[in-house]
Each structure stands twice: as structure tokens, then as C-alpha cells.
N, C-alpha and C positions, 0 to 999 in steps of 0.2 A: 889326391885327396879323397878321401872315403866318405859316404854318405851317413848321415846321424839321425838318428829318431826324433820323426817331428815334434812330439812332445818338447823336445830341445833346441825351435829352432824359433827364431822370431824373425820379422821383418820388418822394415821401418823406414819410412819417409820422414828424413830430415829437411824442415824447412822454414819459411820464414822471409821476412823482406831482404832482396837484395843487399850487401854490407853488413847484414848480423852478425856475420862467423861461423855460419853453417859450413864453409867446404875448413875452414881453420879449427870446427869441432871434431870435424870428421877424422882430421892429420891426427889431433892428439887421440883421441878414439882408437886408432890403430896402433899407433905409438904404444900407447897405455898397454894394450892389449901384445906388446910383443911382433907384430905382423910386422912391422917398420922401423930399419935401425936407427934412424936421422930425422928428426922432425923437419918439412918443406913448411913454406910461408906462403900465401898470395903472394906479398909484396915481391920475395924474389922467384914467382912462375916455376916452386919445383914443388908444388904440392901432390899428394897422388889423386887427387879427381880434376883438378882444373889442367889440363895437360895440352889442349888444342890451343894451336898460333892464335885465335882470336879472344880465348878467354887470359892467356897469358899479356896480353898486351890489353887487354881492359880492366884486367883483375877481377872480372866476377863470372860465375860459370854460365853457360849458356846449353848445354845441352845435359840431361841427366847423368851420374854416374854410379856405376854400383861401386859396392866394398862388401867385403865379407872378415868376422873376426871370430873368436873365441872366447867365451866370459864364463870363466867357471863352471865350463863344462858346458854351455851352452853356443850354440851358433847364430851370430846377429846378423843379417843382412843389412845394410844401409844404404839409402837413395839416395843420394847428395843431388838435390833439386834444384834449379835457376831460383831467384827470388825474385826479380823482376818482373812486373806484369805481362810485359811482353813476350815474357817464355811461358804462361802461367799453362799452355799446352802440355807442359812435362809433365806436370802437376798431377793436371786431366786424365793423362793418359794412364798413370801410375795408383790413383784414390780409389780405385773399385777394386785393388788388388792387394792394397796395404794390410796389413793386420793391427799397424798401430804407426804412429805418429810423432816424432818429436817437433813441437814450433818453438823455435826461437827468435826470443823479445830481445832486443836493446836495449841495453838500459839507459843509454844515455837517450833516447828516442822514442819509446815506447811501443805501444801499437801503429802499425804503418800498413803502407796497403797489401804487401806480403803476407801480413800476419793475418788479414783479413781474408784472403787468399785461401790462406790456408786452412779457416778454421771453417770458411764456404766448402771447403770440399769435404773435408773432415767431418761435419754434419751431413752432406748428401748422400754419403757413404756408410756415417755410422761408424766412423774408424777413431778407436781411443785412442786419447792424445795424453802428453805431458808437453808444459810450459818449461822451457831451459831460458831464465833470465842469464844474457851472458852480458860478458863486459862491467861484470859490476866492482873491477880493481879501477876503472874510470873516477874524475873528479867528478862531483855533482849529480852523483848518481843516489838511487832513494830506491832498494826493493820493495816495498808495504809501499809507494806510492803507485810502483809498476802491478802490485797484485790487486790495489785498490781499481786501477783503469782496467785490468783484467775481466774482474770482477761484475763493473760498472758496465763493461762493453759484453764479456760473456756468460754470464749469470755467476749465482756462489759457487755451483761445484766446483767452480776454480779455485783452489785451495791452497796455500804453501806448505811444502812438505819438510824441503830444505833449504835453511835461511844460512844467512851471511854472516859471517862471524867477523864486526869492522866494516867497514865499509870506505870506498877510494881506495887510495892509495893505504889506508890502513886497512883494506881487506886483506884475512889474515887465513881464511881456513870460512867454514861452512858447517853447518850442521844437522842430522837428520830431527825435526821436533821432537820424535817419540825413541830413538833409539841413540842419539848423539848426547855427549856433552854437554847438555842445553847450558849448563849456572854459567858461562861467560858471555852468553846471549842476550844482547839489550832486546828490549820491547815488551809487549805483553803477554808473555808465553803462554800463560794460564789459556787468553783470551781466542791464541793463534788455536793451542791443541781443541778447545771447546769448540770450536768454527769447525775443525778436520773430525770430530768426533759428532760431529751433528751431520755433516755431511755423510760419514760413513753411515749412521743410523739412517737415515735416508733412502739408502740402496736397497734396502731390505726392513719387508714387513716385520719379520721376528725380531730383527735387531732394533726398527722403532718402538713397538711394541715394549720392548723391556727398558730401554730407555729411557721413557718413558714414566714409565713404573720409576724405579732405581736412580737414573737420571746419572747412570756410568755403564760402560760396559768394560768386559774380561779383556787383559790385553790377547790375548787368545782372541778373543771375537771383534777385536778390533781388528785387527791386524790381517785375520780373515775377510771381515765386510772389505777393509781398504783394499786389500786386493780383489776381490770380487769387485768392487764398484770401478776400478780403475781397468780393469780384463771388460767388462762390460759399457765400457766408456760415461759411466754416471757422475764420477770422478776423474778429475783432471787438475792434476796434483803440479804444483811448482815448484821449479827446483832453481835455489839462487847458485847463480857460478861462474865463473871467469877461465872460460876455455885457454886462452895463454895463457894462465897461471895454473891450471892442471886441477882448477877447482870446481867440484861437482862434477867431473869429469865419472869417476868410478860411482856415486852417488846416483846420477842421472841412467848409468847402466845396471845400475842395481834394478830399479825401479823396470824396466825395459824388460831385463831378463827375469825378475819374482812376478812381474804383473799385468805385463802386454800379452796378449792373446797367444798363441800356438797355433801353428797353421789345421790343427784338429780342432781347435775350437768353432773352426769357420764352417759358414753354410753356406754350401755350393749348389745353385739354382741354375739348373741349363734347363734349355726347351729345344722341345721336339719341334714337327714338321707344325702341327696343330697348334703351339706356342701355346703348349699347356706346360707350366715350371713341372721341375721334376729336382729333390733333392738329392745329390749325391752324397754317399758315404766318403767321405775323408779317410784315405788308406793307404798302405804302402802296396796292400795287396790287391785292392780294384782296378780295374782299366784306367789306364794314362786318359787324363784330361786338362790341356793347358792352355793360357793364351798370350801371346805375343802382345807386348805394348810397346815396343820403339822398333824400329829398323832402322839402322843408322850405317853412312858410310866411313868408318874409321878409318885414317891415314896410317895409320900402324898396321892393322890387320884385315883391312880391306871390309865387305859387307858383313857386320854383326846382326842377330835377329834377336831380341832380350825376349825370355817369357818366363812365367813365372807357371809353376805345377801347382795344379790344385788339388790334385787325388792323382794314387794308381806311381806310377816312376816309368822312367823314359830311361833307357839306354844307348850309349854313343855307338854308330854304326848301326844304326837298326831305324827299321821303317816305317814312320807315321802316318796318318791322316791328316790333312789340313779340312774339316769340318767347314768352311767358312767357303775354300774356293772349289772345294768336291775333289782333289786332288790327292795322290800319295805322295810325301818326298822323301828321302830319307837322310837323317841326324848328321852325319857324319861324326864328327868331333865335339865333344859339351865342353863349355867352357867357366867356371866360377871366374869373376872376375874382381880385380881391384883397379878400381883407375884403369889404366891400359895394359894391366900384367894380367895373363891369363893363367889360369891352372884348370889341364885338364882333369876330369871327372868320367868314371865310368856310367854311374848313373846318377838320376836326381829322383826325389821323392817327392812328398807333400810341402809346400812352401819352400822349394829351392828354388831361386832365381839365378837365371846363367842365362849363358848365348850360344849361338851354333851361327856356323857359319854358312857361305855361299850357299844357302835354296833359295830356290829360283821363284817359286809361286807364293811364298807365306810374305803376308804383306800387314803391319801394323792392324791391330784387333780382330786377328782369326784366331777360332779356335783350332787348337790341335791335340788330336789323339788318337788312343789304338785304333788301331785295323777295325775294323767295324762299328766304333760308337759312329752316331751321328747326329747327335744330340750336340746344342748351341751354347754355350755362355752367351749372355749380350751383352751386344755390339758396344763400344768406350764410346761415351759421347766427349765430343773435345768441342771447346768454343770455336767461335764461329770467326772468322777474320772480318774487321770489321772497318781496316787502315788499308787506302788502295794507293799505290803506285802506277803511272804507266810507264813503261821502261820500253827501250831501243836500243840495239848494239850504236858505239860509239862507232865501230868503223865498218864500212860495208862487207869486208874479210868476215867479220865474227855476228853477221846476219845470221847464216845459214847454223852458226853453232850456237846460240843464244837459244832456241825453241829446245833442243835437245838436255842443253843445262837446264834451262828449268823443271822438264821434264825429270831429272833427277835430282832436282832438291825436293820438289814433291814427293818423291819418292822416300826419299831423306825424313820431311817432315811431314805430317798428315796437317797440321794446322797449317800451312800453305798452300794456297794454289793459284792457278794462273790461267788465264783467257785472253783471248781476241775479241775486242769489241767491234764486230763486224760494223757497228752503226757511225763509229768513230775512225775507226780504222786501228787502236792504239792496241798494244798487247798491254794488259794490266794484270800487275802480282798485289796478290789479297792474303793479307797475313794480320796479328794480331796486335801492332802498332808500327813506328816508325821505328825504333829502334829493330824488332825482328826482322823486318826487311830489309832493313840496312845492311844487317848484320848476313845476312843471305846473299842480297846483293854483292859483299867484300868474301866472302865463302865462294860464290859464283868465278870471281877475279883471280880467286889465291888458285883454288880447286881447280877451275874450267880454262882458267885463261880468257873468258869474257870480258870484255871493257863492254858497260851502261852506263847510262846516264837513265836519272827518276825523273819523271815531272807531276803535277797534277792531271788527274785525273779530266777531260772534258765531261761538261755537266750533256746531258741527253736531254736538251729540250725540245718541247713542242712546239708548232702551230697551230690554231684553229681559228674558226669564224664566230663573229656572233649576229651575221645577218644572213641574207640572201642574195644571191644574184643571180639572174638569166644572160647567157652571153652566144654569141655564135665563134665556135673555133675551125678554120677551115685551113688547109696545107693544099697549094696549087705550083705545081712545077715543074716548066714543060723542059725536055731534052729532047733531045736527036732523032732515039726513036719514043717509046711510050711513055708518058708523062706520069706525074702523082697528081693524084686529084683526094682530098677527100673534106668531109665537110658536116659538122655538127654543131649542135645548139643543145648546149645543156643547163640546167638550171641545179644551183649549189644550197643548199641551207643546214645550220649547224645541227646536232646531234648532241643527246646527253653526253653529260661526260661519261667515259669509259664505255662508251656505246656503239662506240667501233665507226668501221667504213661502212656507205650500204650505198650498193649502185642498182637504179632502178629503170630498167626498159619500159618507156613509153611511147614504141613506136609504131605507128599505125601506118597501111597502108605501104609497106615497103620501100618510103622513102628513101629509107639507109637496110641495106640487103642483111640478110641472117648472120650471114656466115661472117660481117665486118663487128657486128655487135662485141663477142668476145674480145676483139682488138681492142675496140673504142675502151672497154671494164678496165684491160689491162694498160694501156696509155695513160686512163685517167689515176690508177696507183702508182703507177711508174711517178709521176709527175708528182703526186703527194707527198710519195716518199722521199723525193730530193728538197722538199719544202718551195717557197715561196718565197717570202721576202726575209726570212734568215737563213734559208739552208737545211733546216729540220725536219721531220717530217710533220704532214699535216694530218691530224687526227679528228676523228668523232664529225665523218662530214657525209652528209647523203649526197649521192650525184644523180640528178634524174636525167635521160637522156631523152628528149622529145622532140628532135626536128633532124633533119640534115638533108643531104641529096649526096647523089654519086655520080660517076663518071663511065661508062659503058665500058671503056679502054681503059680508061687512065688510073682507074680507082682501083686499091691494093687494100691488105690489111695492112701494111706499113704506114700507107698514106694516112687511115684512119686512127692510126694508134699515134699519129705526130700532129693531127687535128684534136684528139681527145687532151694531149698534153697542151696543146697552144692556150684550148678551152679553158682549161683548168685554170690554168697561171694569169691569165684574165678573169674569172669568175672569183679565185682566192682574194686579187685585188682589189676587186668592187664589195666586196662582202665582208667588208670591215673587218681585217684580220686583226688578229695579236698573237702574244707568244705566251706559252704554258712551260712553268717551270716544275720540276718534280719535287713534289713536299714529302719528305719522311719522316717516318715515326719514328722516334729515337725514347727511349727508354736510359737513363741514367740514374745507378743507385748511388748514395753517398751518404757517408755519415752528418746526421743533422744539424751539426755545425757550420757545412757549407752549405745548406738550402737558399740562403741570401744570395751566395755568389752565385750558383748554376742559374737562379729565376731571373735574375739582372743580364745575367750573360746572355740566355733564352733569346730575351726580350730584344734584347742589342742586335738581334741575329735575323731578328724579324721572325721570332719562335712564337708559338702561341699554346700557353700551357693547355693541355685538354684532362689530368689527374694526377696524382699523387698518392702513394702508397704505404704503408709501412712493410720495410724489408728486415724485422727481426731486431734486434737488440739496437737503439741508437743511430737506427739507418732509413732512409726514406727513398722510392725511386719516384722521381720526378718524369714525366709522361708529357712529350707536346710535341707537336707539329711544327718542323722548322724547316725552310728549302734547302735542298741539297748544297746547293755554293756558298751557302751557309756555313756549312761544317766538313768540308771536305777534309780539312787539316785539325778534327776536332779532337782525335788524342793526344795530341799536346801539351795540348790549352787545357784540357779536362786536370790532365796530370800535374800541370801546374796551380789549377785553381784548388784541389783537392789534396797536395802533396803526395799523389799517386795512391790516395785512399778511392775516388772513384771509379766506376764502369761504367759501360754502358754499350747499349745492343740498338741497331739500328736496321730499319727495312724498309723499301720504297710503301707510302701510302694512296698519294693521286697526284694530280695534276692539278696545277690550280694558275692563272693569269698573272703573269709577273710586274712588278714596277714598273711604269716609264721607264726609268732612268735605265733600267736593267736591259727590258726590251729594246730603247733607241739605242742601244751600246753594241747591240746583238748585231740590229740590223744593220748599222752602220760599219759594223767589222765585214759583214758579209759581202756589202757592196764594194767596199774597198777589194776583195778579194778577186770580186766577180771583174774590177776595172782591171787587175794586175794580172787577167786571165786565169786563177784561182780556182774559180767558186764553181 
């Protein structure tokens, strides 16, 4: 396959809420276009983007995939996206590189939290979009009520371009407003083109201007603004159409190929050492500069790297820069891709997206380019996992390889990753809900041959005091030959919150010798950090050390480090303990509709709101304080109470003294523990 002038190349993130018919627009998109002799379905798992064992048996896609086609002389790339929230990482990683955007609405369903999704990124980006109403050969379906909630959720420029000719089962055909057939079109056409024709004046001064004046413009200068406002994302034009029935199909690519951006149109910003931007010239003829947004392990063709060029072209078997990890590697083989069919390429230009295979050192959001740029794109931000699982091989066999597989599914996905909670002991995977981890987890099993089991996360709670106490801890124990002797008196009283440990020497007089003092510090943390009377550690406590005696012979630093622990566990007693649970800040945005249900839920939770925000058109983020055992399992629930329209972002904020009932459950599990030789 031969390289094309970018002027002639567009690229496109296909997206929307899971079950729109994004990857079933994509099939006929190809089809249409010749690239595909046989139309595949979801329903029978022979489509060309959804191709992996676990999106065939769910039906819906879960990791990105490209396609590439031809449209009257033009080259479209297309991202076939997850629409799930739980993937919404694809998303991420792919919006700073888009040039344009197709979201597709349901008709039968409307805006959903995909489509909300999409159009979050689609503004943080600046990436023009078109609206593809699909499914509107359905019964009970209503377009002018889906562009009305359009409308109503993302301002006017959301506009129809092309409407439905019929509607259900009598949808018959479709049409452009301005260049179609209109006379067998119900509705107020007058009404629909006046709305498109006030929005394009909009786009531009000269064109409101005489507007204005005149109160018509030239179809010449229509047709211009509309393309200009829709290449500049001001306009965001609708298009009705029902992808199984083959409508709006070429309509929808009309608009894509006359009006979405060209990879020359973009402005390419890297930064030097000094992270002063610097613009690049968009060329075939300036240095290669591009960046990788997926690394993925394909079961067909083993380790793929996706990147997309921004300026300059890259040739197959010749030698890069990885700008990100300071490294050379070199290309081997390019690849254009559809689904899992590869066509090799000599080179790529300006906006060509492909893969290369087996380098070793390029790893998701590095720049790469010629031999001596060293100048940066910046870095993809991807959300943050916010769903924890702790996981254990089921059988003591697949211990030793469970660290290793995880190790490459992070490698797999950047929105994953994974720890050992040294304080717990559990190894925990943090991903972007239940379903992504899940979904990793049964990838781990197919892939690795790992048998897990998930459980809840243990909550990390605290100890602390809220009095004082003086105690004498002393360790005496003779043997055969030299005995332990050791023997202190310390006094314990509480500490602001978050104010830490603080151990203070008040010894006079050499009671207790120099050189045991450092033991005695370390005894008394050793002893805190196993906790007291749940197990936890004990925090924000000052130890003052002011008495003891020793033993000529018999006294060790051992001795005194197992007197300072005795101390402790007797002073923590007397000094009116409790337990501190961890309260986090959770942040949830949702559209206003459900602000009744999240504040009730809050409150149910033992949440306690602290603000509320407005997030933009019809959305509000609700802001509170609620304990962590709270919401352990809170994207579920979230997803349910909001029909997978909300989010939400969470991060530890303090400590704060737990319930009775919470506390006496704690301590009682721990004693139980400590009687069954446990604890």
C-alpha cells in the first residue's frame, strides 16, 4: 500500500455508549467502501474489529481497534472504541491524537454515559465531532426528540444536517437538509435549515455580519462557513441513519471526508528540556515526530505498538529515537492495520496510524522520532483506577507466576496496575471498574494460565489514644548462663491528628545507659505498628521515656527493645484507646437528575456532603466526606443509580474515630484471632 497526501487523509474516533453499533457501523463503513467482501455481525463474532475470545463471547469490544478505507480518493482512518466506561482508558489514550470524532446516539436510548464520555474528551481536546443517530429503523424511535436532548445537554451548535425520511420500521431513506430531496420530508424544514444557517453565521464574523444585514447568505458562503465551523469544531452537525440498513452510511462519510480536519490542519506543540512549547511545521518533508498510544499483546501477531505521525514520515527498517525513554530502536516492519489483517507499508507520513512490531524499549505515550530531535509531545493523561481488587493465585503452583502475569497485563494496559499492600499483606489490582478487572482477570486465565480468586480490599485502619498514661514496662529472664534484664517507665499522651510519632528522652542521670536508648525508640514503633487492641497500627502518639534501671550483666539491647514493647501495650490500654477509620474525598459528577439519589445514598453511607459544583451543561459534581468501607464496592452502585451516566474520582483525606459498633466488631475479630493463635 502507498502513502497519500495528507491533505487526503483524515482520522477518526468512532464512539459512543457501549451497544450503539459503533463496531456494526464500522463493518458497514468498510463494506461500503469495497475493503470487505461479506458483511460480519456482533451477534455472530465475525465482525473485523471485535475479533478477541473475550469480546466475541460478550459482544461488545474491549480494547481499541484501527481500520483504514478509501472514500473518493480520500484515506479515513477509524478507531473502533469500547463504549463502556470501564474501558473509557481507550478513549484517553487515543483524544489528544484525534483529528475528528464520530459519537454515536441511540435512538432508542438516547444520551447515555458513553456518549457523555465522549463528548468529555472531545472538549478537553478541542476534537470536531459529528453526531450519527443510529438505529432509527427501530419502533418508537423520535429524531428531533434525540437532537432536542442533544441540544438541551450540549448547546445549539448541535445541529441536523441529515434527517430521516419515515421513521421505524417505515424508515425509508434519509436526507441531506441543503442538498437532498427535502419535499418528502415531514417536519419544519424551513425551521430545521434557519437553526443550520444561524449556526453557520456564527462561526464567523463576516458571515454574521452580513446576515445580519440581509438575513440570507450565498449558498457559496453557506456551504463554506459549514465547513469551516464543522473543520473548527464550532459545528457539530447530526446525521439521522440506521447502520444495518446502509443509511446515512455514505452521508455520514461525506461529512468526514469534505469537513473533518486534515492532519495539516493540526498544531503540533512539543517541548524542549525547559518545557518552553515549540510549534511544529506539519510536513512530509520535516523530521519524523510521533507518538505511541496503545501497546498491546495480539494473539495473532504477537507484541503490536500503535502510533500515530504527526509531521516528517518514518520508513520500515530504519532507525528511531524513542524521545521519552532516551533510546534508539529500530522500525522493523509498518504495519496499516484493519481489525487483525495487517498490510505492510514502506512509509507513513503526516496522520498515518499503524503499528510496528517487537521494540523492546517504546512503551505507551513515548514520543518517537528522527535521530536527533529531542524535543517532547506531552505525556496522555489516562484516568486514574479507582476499583481495587485483592487477588491470590487459587493454587500454590500458579503463586510464583501470578506476579509475572500481572506484570504483563500492565504492560498490556497503562490504565492498570498492581501492588502489594505491605501493611495488609494482600497483593491488589487497581483498574477502572469491576467489569475491566474482571475482564483482565479471565485474559490472565485464557492468556497466562493463572487460576485467582478477587476479594475486597481490607480497609487500613487505625489506632490512637485520647488520654495519657504512665506505666513501668520491664523484661526479666534468667537462663543458664546470662540472663535479660531490662526495664522502663514511659509515659504515652495523644498527638494532633496527622502529627505523627514523636519519642522523647527524658533521662537523667544514666539510669538506663546511652547506647539502650535507641533500642528502647525502636521497641516502642515496633510495638505501635502491630497495634493494640485491633491489630492496626497506632498512630499520632508521643512516647516520653523517663525512668528505668539496668542490669550490669544481664541487660542487652534486646532486653530493652522487649521492655519498650511490654510498656507500650500496657500504656496504649490505660490511655483510653479507639480506632480511626480512613475518610476519603470522593468527588462524583452526574447529570442533575440524579443529585437526589447520590445525596441520600451519601448520607446512607455515613457521607457528609462538604460542596457541590457545576460540571458544564446539565451536570453537577457532588463533593463529601465518606469512610472508606463505605464505598469499597462504589462503582456499581454509582452505575446503577445513574444508568452508567456518572463518575467519580476518589483519594484518601484523614482519619477520623470510627462507630462503636464498627470499632467493637474490629476488636472482637482480632481477639478471636489472637485466641486461634492468629493475631
Amino acid at each position: 500500500m502507498t502513502a497519500v497526501d495528507p491533505k487526503k487523509e483524515r482520522n477518526v474516533g468512532v464512539t459512543g455508549h457501549g451497544g450503539v453499533g459503533k463496531t456494526t457501523l464500522i463493518e458497514h463503513l468498510l463494506h461500503d467502501a469495497g475493503v470487505t467482501k461479506r458483511l460480519g455481525t456482533v451477534e455472530e463474532g465475525n465482525t473485523v474489529c471485535d475479533y478477541l475470545d473475550e469480546e466475541i463471547e460478550s459482544k461488545h469490544t474491549i480494547i481499541l481497534k484501527l481500520c483504514h478505507m478509501e472514500w473518493h480518493g480520500d484515506r479515513i482512518y477509524f478507531i473502533d472504541h469500547p463504549g463502556y466506561a470501564d474501558f473509557v482508558g481507550e478513549l484517553a489514550a487515543t483524544a489528544p491524537l484525534l483529528d475528528g470524532m464520530v459519537i454515536l446516539v441511540d435512538a432508542t436510548t438516547g444520551i447515555q454515559a458513553g456518549t457523555d464520555n465522549a463528548w468529555k474528551y472531545a472538549e478537553k481536546y478541542r476534537v470536531p465531532r459529528a453526531f450519527f443517530v443510529n438505529k432509527l429503523d427501530r419502533d418508537h424511535t423520535d429524531f428531533f426528540k434525540i437532537v432536542s436532548e442533544l441540544q438541551e445537554t450540549y448547546g445549539k451548535q448541535c445541529v441536523p444536517l441529515v434527517i430521516p425520511i419515515g421513521q421505524g420500521e417505515g424508515l425509508t431513506g434519509v436526507a441531506n437538509i441543503f442538498d437532498g430531496d427535502t419535499s418528502v420530508l415531514k417536519g419544519d424544514i424551513d425551521r430545521i435549515k434557519e437553526a443550520m444557517t444561524d449556526a453557520v453565521a456564527e462561526t464567523d464574523d463576516r458571515l454574521m455580519e452580513k446576515y445580519l444585514e440581509t438575513g440570507v447568505l450565498s449558498p457559496e458562503e453557506f456551504h463554506q462557513g459549514l465547513h469551516d465551523g464543522i473543520t473548527a469544531g464550532k459545528i457539530m452537525p447530526i446525521i439521522a441513519g440506521s447502520a444495518a440498513k446502509f443509511l446515512g452510511v455514505d452521508e455520514l462519510l461525506d461529512v468526514v471526508a469534505d469537513s473533518f480536519p486534515s492532519p495539516l490542519d493540526r498544531h503540533v506543540i512539543v517541548y524542549n528540556g525547559s518545557q518552553e512549547g515549540i510549534e511544529l511545521k506539519v510536513s512530509r518533508d520535516e523530521p519524523f515526530v510521533g507518538q505511541v498510544f496503545r501497546s498491546i499483546v495480539d494473539p495473532y501477531v504477537g507484541q503490536l505498538t500503535l502510533f500515530k505521525v504527526l509531521t516528517g514520515t518514518l520508513k520500515s527498517d530504519t532507525e528511531f529515537y524513542n524521545v521519552s525513554a532516551g533510546v534508539k530502536e529500530r522500525t522493523g516492519k509498518i504495519f496499516l492495520l484493519n481489525g487483525k489483517e495487517q498490510q505492510s507499508i514502506d512509509e507513513v507520513g503526516p496522520g498515518d496510524i499503524a503499528a510496528m512490531t517487537k521494540l523492546k524499549n517504546t512503551r505507551f505515550g513515548d514520543t518517537i522520532a528522527a535521530p536527533g530531535v529531542s524535543h517532547a509531545l506531552p505525556r496522555i493523561e489516562l484516568p486514574e483506577g479507582m476499583v481495587r481488587f485483592a487477588i491470590h493465585a487459587k493454587s500454590k503452583g500458579d503463586e510464583d507466576k501470578l506476579g509475572e502475569a500481572l506484570h504483563r497485563l500492565a504492560d498490556d494496559d497503562p490504565t492498570f496496575r498492581h501492588y502489594r499492600d505491605e501493611e495488609t499483606g494482600q497483593h491488589i489490582i487497581q483498574g477502572l471498574g469491576d467489569v475491566h478487572l474482571n475482564t483482565l482477570v479471565e485474559r490472565m486465565k485464557r492468556r497466562y494460565k493463572v487460576e485467582t480468586e478477587t476479594s475486597t480490599p481490607r480497609v487500613r485502619y487505625r489506632e490512637a489514644i485520647r488520654g495519657t498514661a504512665e506505666v513501668q514496662g520491664r523484661h526479666k529472664k534468667q537462663t543458664g548462663g546470662h540472663g535479660q534484664y531490662g526495664d522502663v517507665q514511659i509515659r504515652v499522651k495523644s498527638r494532633e491528628r496527622g502529627a505523627g510519632y514523636e519519642f522523647v528522652d527524658s533521662i537523667v542521670g544514666g539510669v538506663v545507659p546511652r547506647q539502650y536508648i535507641p533500642h528502647i525508640d525502636k521497641g516502642c514503633q515496633d510495638a505501635l505498628a502491630r497495634g493494640v487492641i485491633s491489630g492496626h497500627p497506632v498512630i499520632d502518639v508521643c512516647v516520653e521515656l523517663f525512668y528505668g534501671s539496668y542490669h550490669n550483666v544481664d541487660s542487652s539491647e534486646m532486653a530493652f527493645k522487649i521492655a519498650a514493647s511490654i510498656a507500650i501495650r500496657k500504656a496504649i490500654q490505660e490511655a483510653n484507646p479507639c480506632i480511626l477509620e480512613p475518610i476519603m474525598e470522593i468527588a462524583i459528577a452526574v447529570p442533575d437528575e440524579f443529585m437526589g439519589d447520590i445525596t441520600g445514598d451519601l448520607n446512607s453511607r455515613r457521607g457528609r456532603i462538604i460542596g457541590m459544583d457545576a460540571a458544564g451543561p446539565g451536570r453537577q459534581v457532588i463533593r463529601a466526606h465518606v469512610p472508606e468501607s463505605e464505598i469499597l464496592r462504589y462503582s456499581p452502585d454509582l452505575r446503577s443509580m445513574t444508568h452508567g451516566r456518572g463518575a467519580y474520582e476518589i483519594r484518601f483525606s484523614h482519619y477520623d474515630e470510627a462507630p462503636h459498633n464498627v470499632s467493637q466488631q474490629l476488636i472482637t475479630d482480632y481477639e478471636k484471632r489472637r485466641a486461634e493463635g492468629e493475631g
